[in-house]
N, CA, C and O atoms as a GROMACS GRO file, in nm:
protein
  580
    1UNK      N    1   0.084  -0.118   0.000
    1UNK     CA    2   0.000   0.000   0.000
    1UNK      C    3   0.089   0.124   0.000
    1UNK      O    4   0.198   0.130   0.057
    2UNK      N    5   0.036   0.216  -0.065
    2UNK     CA    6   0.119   0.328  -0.080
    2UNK      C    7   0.112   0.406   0.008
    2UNK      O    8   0.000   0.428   0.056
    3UNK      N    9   0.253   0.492   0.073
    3UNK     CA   10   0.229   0.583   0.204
    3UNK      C   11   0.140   0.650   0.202
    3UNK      O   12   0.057   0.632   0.290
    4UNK      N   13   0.114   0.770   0.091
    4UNK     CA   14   0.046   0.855   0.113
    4UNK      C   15  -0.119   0.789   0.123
    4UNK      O   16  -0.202   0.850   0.191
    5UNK      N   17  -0.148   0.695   0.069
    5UNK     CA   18  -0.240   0.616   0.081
    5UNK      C   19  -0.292   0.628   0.225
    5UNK      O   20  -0.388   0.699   0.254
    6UNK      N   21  -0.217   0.546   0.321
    6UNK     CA   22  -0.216   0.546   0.438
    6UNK      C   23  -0.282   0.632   0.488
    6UNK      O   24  -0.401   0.627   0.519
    7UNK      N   25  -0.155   0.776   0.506
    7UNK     CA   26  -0.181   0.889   0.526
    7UNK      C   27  -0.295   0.943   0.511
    7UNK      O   28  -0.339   1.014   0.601
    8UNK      N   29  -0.355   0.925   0.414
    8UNK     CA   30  -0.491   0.968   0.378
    8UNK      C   31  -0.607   0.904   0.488
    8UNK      O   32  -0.693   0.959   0.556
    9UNK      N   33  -0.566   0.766   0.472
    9UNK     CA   34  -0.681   0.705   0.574
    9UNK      C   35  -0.675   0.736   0.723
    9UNK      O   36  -0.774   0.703   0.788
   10UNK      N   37  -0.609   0.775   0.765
   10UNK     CA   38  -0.560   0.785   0.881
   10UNK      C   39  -0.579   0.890   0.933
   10UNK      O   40  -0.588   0.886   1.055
   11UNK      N   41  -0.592   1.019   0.870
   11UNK     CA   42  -0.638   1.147   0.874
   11UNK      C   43  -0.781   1.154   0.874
   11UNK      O   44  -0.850   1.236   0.934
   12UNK      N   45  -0.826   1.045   0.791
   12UNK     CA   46  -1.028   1.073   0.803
   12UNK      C   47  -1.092   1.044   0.892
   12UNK      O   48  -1.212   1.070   0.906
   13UNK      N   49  -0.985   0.954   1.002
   13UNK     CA   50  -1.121   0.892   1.148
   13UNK      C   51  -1.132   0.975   1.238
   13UNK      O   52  -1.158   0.920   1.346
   14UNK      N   53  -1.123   1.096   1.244
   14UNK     CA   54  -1.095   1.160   1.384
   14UNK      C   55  -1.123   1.322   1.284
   14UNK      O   56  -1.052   1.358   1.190
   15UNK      N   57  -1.213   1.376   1.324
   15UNK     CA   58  -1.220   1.526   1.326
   15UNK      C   59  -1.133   1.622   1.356
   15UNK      O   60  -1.088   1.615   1.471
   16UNK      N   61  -1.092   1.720   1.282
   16UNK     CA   62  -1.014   1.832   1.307
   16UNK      C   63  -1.050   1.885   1.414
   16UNK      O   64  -1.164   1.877   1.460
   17UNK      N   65  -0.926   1.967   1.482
   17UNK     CA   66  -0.979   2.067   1.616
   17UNK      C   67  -1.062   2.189   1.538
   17UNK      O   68  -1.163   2.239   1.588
   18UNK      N   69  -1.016   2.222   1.436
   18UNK     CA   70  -1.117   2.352   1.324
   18UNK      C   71  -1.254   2.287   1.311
   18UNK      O   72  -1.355   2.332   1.365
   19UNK      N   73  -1.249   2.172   1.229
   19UNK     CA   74  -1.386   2.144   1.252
   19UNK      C   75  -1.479   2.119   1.384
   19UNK      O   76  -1.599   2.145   1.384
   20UNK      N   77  -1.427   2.079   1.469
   20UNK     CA   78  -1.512   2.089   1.635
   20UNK      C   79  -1.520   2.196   1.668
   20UNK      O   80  -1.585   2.205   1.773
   21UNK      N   81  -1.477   2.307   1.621
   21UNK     CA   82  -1.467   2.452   1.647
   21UNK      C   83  -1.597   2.510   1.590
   21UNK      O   84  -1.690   2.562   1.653
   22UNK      N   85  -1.587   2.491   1.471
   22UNK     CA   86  -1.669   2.534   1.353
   22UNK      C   87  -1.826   2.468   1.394
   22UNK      O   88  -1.926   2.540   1.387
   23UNK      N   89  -1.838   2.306   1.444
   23UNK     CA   90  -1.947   2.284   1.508
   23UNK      C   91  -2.043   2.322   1.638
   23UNK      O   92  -2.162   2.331   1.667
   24UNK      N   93  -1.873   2.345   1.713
   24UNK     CA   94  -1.910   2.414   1.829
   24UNK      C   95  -1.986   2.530   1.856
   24UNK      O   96  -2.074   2.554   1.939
   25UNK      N   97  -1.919   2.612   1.745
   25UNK     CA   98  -1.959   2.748   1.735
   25UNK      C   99  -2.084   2.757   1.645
   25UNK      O  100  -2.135   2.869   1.647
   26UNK      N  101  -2.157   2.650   1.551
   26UNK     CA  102  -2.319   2.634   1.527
   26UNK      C  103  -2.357   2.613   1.612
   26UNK      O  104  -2.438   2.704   1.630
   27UNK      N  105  -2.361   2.548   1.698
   27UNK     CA  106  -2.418   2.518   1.847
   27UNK      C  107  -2.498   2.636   1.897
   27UNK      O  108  -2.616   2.670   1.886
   28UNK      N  109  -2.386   2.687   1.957
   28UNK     CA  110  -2.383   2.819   2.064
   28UNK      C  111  -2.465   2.922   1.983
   28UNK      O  112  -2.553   2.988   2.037
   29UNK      N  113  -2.437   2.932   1.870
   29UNK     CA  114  -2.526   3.066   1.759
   29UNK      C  115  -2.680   3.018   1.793
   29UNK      O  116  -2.754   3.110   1.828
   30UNK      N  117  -2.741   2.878   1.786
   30UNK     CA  118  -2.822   2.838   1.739
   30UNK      C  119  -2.894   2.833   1.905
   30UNK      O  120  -3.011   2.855   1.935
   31UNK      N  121  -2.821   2.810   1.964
   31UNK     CA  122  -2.868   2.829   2.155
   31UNK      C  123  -2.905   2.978   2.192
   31UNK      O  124  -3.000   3.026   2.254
   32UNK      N  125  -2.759   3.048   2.113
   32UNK     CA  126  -2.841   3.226   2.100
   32UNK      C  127  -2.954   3.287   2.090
   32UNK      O  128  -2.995   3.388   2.147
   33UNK      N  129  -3.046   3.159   1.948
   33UNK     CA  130  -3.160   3.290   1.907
   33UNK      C  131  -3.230   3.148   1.974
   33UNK      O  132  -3.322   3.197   2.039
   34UNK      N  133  -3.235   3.053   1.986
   34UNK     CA  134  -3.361   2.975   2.039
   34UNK      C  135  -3.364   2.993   2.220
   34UNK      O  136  -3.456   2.939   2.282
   35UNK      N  137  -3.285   3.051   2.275
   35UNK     CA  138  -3.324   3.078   2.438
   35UNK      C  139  -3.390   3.150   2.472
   35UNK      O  140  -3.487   3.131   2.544
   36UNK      N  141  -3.333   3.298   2.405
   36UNK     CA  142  -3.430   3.384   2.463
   36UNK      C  143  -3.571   3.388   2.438
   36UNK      O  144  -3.651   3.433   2.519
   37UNK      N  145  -3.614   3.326   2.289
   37UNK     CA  146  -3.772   3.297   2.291
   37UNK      C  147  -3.831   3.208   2.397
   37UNK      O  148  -3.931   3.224   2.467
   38UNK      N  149  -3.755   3.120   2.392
   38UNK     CA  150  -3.811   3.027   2.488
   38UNK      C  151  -3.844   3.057   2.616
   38UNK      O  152  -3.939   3.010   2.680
   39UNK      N  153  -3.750   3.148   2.656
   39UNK     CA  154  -3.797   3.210   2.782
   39UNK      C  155  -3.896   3.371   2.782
   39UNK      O  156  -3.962   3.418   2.875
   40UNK      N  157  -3.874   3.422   2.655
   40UNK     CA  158  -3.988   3.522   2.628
   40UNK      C  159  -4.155   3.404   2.652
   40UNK      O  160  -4.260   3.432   2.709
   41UNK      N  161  -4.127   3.314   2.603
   41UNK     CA  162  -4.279   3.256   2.595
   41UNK      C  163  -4.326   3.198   2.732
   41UNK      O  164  -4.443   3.207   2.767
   42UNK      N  165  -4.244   3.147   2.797
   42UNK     CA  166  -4.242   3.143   2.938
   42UNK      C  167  -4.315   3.271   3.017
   42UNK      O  168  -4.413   3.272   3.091
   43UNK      N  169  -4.228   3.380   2.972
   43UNK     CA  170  -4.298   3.505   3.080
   43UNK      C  171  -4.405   3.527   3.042
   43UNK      O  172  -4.498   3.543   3.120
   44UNK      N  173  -4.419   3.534   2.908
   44UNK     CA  174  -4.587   3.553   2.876
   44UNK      C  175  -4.687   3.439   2.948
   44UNK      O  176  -4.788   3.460   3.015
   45UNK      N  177  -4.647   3.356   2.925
   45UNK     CA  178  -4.753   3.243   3.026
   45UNK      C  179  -4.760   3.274   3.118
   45UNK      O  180  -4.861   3.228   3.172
   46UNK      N  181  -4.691   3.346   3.193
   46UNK     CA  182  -4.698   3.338   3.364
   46UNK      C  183  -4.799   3.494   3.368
   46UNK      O  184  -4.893   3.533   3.439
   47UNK      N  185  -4.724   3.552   3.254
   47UNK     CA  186  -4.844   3.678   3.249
   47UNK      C  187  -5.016   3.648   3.250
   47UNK      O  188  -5.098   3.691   3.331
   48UNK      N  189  -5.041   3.556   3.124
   48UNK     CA  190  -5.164   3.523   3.104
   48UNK      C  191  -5.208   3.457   3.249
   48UNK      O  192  -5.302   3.509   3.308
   49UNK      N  193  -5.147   3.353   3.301
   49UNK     CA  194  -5.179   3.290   3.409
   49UNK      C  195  -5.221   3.397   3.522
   49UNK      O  196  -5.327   3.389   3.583
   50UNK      N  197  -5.132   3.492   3.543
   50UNK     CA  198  -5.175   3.626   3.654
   50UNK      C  199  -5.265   3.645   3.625
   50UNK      O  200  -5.341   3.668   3.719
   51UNK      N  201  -5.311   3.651   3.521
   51UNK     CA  202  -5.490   3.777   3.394
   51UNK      C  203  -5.597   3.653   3.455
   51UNK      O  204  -5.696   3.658   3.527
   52UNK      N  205  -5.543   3.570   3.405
   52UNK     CA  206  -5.666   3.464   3.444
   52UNK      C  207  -5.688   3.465   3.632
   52UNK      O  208  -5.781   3.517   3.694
   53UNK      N  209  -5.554   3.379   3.697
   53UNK     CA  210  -5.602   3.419   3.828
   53UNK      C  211  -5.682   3.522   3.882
   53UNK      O  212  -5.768   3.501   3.968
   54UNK      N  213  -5.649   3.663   3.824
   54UNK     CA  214  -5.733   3.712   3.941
   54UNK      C  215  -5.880   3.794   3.834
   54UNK      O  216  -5.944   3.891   3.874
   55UNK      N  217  -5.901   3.733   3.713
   55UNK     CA  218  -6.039   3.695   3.666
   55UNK      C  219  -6.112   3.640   3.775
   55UNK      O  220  -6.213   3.686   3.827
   56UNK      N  221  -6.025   3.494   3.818
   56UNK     CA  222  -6.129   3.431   3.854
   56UNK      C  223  -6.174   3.450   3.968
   56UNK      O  224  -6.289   3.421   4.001
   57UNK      N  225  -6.052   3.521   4.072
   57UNK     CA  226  -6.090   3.589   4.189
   57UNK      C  227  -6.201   3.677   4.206
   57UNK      O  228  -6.289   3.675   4.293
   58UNK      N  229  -6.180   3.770   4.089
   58UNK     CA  230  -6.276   3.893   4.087
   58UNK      C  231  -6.393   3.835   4.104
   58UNK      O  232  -6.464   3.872   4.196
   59UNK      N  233  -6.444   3.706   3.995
   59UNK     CA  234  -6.563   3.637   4.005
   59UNK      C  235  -6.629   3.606   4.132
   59UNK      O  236  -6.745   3.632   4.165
   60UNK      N  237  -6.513   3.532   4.214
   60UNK     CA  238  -6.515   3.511   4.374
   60UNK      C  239  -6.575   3.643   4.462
   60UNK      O  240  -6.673   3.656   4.535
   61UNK      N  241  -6.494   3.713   4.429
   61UNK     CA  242  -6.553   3.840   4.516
   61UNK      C  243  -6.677   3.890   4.500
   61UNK      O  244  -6.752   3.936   4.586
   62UNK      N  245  -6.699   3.872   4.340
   62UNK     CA  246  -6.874   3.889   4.316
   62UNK      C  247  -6.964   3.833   4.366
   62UNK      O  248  -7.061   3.887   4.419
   63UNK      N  249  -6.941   3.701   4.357
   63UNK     CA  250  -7.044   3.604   4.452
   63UNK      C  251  -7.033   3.616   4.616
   63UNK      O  252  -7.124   3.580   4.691
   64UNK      N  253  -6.952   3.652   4.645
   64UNK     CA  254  -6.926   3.750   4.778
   64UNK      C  255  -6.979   3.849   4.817
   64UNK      O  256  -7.007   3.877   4.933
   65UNK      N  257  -7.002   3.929   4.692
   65UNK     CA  258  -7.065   4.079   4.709
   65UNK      C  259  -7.228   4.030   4.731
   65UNK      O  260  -7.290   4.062   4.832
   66UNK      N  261  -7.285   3.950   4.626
   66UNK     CA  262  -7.411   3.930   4.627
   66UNK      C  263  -7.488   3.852   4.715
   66UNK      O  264  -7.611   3.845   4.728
   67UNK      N  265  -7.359   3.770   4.796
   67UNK     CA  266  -7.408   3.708   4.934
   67UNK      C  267  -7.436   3.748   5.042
   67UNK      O  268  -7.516   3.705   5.126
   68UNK      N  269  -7.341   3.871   5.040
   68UNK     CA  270  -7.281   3.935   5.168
   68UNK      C  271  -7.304   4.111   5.212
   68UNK      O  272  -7.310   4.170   5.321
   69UNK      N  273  -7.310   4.149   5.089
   69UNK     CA  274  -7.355   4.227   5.002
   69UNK      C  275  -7.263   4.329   5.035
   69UNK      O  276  -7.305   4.435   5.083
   70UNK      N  277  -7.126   4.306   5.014
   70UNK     CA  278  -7.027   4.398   5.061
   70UNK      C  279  -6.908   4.307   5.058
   70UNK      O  280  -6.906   4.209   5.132
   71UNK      N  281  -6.771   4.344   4.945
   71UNK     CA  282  -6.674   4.286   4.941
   71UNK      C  283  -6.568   4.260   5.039
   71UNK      O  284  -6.557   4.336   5.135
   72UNK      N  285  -6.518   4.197   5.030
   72UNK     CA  286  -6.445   4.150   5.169
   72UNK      C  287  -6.378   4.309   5.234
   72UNK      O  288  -6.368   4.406   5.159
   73UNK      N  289  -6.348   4.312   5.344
   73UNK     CA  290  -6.260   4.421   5.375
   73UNK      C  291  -6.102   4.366   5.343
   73UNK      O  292  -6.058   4.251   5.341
   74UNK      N  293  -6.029   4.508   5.318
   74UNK     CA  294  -5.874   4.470   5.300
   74UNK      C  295  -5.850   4.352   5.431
   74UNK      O  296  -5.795   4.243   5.415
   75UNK      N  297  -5.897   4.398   5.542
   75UNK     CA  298  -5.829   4.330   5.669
   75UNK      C  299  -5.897   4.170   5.672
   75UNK      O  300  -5.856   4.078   5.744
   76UNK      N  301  -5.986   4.164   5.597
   76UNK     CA  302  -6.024   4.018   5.569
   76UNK      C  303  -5.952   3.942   5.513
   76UNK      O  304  -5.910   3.834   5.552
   77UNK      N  305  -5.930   4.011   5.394
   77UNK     CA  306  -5.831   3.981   5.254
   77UNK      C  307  -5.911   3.827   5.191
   77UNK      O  308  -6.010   3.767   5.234
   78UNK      N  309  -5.826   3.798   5.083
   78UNK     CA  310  -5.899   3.701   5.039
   78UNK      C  311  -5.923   3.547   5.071
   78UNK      O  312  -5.984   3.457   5.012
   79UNK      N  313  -5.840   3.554   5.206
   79UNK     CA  314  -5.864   3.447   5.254
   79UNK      C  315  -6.009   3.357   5.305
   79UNK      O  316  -6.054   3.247   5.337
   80UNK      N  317  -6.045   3.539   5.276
   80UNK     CA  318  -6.223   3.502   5.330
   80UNK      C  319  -6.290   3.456   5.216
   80UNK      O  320  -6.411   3.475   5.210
   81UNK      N  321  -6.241   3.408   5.140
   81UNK     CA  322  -6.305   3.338   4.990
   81UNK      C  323  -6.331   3.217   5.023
   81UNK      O  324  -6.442   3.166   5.007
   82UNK      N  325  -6.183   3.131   5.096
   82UNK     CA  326  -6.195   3.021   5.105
   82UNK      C  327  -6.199   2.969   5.270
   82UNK      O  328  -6.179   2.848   5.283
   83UNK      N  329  -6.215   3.023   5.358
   83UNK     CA  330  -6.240   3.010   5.497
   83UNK      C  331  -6.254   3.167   5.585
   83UNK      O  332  -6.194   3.274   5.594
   84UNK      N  333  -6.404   3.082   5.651
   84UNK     CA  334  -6.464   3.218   5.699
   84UNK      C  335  -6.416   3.240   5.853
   84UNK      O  336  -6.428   3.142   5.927
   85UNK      N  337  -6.366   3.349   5.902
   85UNK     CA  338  -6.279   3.373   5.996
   85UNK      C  339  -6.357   3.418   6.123
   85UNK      O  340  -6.320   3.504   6.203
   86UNK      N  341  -6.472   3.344   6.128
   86UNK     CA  342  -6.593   3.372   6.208
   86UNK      C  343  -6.660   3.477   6.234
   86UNK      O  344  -6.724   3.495   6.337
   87UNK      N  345  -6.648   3.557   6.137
   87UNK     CA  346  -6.698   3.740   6.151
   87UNK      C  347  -6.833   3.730   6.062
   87UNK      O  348  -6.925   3.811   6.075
   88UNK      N  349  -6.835   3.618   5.967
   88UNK     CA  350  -6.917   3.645   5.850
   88UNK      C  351  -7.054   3.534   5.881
   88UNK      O  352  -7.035   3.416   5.910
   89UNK      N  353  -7.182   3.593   5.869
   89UNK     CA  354  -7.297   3.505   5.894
   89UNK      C  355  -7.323   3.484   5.786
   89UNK      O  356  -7.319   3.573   5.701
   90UNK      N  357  -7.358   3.362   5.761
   90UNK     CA  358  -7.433   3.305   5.618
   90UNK      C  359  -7.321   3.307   5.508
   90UNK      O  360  -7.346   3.337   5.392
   91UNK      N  361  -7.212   3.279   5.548
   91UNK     CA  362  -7.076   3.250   5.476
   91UNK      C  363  -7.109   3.094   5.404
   91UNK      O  364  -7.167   2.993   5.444
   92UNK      N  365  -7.046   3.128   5.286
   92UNK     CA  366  -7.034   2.950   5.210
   92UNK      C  367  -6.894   2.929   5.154
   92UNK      O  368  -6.858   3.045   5.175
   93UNK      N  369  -6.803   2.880   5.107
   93UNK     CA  370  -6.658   2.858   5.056
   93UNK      C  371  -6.717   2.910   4.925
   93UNK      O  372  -6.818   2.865   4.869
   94UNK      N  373  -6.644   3.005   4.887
   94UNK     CA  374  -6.655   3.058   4.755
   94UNK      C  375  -6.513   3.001   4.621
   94UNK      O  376  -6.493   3.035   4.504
   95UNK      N  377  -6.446   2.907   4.709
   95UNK     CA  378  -6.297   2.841   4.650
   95UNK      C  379  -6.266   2.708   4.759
   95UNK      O  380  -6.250   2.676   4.877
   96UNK      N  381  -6.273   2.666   4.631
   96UNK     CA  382  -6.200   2.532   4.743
   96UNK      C  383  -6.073   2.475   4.780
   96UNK      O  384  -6.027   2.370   4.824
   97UNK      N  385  -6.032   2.605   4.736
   97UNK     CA  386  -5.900   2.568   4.815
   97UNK      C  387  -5.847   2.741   4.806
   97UNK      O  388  -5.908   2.826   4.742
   98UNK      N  389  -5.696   2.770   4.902
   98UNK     CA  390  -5.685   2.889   4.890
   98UNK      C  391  -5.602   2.972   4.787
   98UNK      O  392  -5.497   2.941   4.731
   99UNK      N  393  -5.674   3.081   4.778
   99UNK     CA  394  -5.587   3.150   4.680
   99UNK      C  395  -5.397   3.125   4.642
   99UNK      O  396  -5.295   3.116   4.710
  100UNK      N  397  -5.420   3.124   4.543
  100UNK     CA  398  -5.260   3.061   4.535
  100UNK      C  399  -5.174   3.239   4.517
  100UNK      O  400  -5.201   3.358   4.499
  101UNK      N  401  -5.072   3.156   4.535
  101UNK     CA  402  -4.970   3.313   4.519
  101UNK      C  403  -4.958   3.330   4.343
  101UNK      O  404  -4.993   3.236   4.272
  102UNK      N  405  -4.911   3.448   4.289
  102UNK     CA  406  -4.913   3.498   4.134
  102UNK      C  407  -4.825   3.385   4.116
  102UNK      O  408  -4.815   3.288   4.191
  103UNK      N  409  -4.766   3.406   4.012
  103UNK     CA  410  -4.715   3.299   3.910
  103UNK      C  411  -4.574   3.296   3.960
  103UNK      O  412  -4.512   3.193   3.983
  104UNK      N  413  -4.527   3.423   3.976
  104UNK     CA  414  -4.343   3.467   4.018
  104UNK      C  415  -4.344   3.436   4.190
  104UNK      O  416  -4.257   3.496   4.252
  105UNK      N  417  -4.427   3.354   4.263
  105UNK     CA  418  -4.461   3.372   4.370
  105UNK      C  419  -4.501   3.437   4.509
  105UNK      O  420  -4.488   3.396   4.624
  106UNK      N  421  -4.550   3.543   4.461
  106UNK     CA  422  -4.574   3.651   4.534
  106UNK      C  423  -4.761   3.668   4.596
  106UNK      O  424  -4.846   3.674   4.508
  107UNK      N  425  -4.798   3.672   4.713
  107UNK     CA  426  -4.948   3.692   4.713
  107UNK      C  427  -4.981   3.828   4.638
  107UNK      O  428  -4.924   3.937   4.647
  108UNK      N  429  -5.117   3.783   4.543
  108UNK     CA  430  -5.189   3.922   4.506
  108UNK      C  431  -5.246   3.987   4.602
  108UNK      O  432  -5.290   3.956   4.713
  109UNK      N  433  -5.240   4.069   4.550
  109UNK     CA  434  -5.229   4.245   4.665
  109UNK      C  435  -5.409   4.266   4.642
  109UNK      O  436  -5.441   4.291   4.526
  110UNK      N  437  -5.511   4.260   4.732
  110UNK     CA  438  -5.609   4.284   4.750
  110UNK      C  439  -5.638   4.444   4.821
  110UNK      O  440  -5.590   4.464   4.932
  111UNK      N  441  -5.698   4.530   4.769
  111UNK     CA  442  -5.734   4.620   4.906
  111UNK      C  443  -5.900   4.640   4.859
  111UNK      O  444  -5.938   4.616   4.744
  112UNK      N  445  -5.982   4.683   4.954
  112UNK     CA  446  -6.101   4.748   4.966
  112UNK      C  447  -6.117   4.835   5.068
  112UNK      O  448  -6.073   4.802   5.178
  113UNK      N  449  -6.183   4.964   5.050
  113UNK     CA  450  -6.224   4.973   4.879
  113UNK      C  451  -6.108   5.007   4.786
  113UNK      O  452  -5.993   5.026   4.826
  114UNK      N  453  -6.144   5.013   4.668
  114UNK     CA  454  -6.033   5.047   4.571
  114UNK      C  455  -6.014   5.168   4.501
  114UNK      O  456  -6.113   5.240   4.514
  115UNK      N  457  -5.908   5.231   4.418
  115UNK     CA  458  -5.897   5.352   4.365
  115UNK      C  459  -6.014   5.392   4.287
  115UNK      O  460  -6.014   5.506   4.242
  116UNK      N  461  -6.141   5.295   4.257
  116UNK     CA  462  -6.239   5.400   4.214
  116UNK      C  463  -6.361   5.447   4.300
  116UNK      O  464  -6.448   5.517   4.248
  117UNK      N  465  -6.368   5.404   4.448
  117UNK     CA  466  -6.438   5.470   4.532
  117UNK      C  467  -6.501   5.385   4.620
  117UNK      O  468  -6.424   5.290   4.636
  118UNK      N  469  -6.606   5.368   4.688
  118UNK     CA  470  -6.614   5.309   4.811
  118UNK      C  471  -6.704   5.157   4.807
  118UNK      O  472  -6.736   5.074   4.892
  119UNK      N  473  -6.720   5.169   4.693
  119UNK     CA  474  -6.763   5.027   4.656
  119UNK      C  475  -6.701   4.961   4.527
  119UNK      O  476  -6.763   4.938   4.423
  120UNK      N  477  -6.590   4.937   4.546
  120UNK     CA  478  -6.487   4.919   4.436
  120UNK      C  479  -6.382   4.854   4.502
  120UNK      O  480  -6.372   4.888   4.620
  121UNK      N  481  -6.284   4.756   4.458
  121UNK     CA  482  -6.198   4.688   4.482
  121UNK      C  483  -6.090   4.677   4.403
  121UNK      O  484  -6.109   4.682   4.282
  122UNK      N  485  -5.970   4.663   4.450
  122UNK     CA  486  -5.839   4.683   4.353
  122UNK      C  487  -5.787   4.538   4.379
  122UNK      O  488  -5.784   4.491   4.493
  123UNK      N  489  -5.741   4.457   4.251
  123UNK     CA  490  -5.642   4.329   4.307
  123UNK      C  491  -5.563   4.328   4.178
  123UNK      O  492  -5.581   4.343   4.057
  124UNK      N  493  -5.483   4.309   4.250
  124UNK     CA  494  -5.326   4.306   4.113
  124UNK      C  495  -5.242   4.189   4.197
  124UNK      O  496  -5.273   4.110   4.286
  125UNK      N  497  -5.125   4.218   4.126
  125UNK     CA  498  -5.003   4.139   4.100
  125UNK      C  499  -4.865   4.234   4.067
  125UNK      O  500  -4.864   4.303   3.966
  126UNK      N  501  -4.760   4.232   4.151
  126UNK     CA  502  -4.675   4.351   4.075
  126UNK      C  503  -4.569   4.306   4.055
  126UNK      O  504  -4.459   4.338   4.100
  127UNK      N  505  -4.623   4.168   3.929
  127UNK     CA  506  -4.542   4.108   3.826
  127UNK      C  507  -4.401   4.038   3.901
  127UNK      O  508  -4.374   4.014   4.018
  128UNK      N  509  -4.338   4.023   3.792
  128UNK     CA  510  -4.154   3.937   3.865
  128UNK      C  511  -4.090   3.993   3.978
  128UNK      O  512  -4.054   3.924   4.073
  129UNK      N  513  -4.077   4.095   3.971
  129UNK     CA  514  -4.044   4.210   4.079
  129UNK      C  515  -4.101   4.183   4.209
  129UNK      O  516  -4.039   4.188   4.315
  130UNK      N  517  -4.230   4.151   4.194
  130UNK     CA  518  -4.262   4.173   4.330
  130UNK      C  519  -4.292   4.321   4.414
  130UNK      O  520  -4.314   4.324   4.535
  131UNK      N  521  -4.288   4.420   4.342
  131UNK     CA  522  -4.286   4.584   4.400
  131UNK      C  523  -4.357   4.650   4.294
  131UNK      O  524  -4.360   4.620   4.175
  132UNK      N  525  -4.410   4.736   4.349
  132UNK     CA  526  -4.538   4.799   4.260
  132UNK      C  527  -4.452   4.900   4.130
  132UNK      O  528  -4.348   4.965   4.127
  133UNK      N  529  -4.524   4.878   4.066
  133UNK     CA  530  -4.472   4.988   3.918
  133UNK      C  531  -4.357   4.905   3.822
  133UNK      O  532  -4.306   4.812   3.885
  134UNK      N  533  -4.312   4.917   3.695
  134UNK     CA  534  -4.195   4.855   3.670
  134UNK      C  535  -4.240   4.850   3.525
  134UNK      O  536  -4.343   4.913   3.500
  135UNK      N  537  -4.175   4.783   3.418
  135UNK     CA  538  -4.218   4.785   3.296
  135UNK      C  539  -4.132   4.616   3.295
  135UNK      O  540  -4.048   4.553   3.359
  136UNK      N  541  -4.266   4.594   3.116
  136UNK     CA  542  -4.168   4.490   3.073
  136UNK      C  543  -4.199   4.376   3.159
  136UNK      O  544  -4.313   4.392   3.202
  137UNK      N  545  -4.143   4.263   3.206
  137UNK     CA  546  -4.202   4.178   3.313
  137UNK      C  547  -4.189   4.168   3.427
  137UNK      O  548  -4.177   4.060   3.486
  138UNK      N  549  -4.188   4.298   3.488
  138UNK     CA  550  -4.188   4.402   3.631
  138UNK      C  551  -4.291   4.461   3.605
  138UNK      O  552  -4.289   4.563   3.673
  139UNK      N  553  -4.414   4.456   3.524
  139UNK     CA  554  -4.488   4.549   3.466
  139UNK      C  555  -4.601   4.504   3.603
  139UNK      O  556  -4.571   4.389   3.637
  140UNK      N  557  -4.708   4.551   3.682
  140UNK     CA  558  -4.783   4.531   3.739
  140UNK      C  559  -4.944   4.528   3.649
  140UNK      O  560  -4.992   4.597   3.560
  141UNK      N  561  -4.990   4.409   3.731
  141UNK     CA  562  -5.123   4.333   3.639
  141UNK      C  563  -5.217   4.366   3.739
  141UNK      O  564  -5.197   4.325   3.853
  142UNK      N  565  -5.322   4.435   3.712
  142UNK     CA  566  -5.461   4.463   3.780
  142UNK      C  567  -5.620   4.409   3.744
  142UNK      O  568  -5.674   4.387   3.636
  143UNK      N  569  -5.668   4.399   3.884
  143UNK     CA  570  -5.794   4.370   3.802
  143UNK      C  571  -5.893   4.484   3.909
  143UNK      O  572  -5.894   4.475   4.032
  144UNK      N  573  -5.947   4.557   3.853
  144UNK     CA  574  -6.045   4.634   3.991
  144UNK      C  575  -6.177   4.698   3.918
  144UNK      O  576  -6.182   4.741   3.803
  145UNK      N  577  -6.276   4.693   4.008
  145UNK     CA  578  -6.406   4.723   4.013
  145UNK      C  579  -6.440   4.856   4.009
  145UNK      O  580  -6.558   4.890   4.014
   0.00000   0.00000   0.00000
């Protein structure tokens, strides 16, 4: 067999350090643009999930209002949805189980009454942060009456 023959074969089983480079570095480009969506679509879910939670709260509080005929007080908070703290006559579980914390784990922020006047209620969420105001996904999510 002829040297260079050899030579030749012997060079094809094993990858260049340029070429593992060159693969390496498709890799990492391709981890670039597919992460950050992936985690953009993430925050949006946790967004929608906040919108929905305290939909369904608000609902809660309605059937509250029309039972009770007066939304919980701040100092109740919403615990009085799902266990009545012996203040309330003719109370029923309006949730069967208790309010969960927002999505970034933080409890939603209940007060009554709320910024539009004395029979009105404010409930938000103030997003990843956790602290009121912020933009972007620090942005604070409301729902009020």
């Amino acid at each position: 067999m002829n040297p260079l023959t050899r030579t030749l074969r012997r060079s094809r089983r094993a990858f260049t350090l340029i070429e593992l480079l060159v693969v390496m570095l498709i890799l990492a480009l391709l981890a670039a643009l597919v992460v950050p969506k992936f985690f953009d679509q993430q925050e949006g879910a946790k967004v929608t999930k906040a919108q929905s939670d305290l939909a369904e709260v608000g609902k809660m509080l309605e059937l509250f209002k029309l039972d009770q005929g007066r939304y919980p007080s701040t100092e109740e908070g919403l615990n009085i949805l799902y266990e009545n703290s012996g203040n309330v006559t003719g109370w029923k579980p309006y949730s069967q189980k208790p309010i969960p914390n927002d999505p970034w784990g933080h409890p939603y922020i209940y007060q009554y009454p709320g910024s539009n006047g004395d029979n009105s209620y404010t409930l938000e969420s103030y997003g990843a942060d956790g602290q009121p105001g912020g933009e972007g996904r620090n942005e604070d999510i409301y729902e009020s009456l």
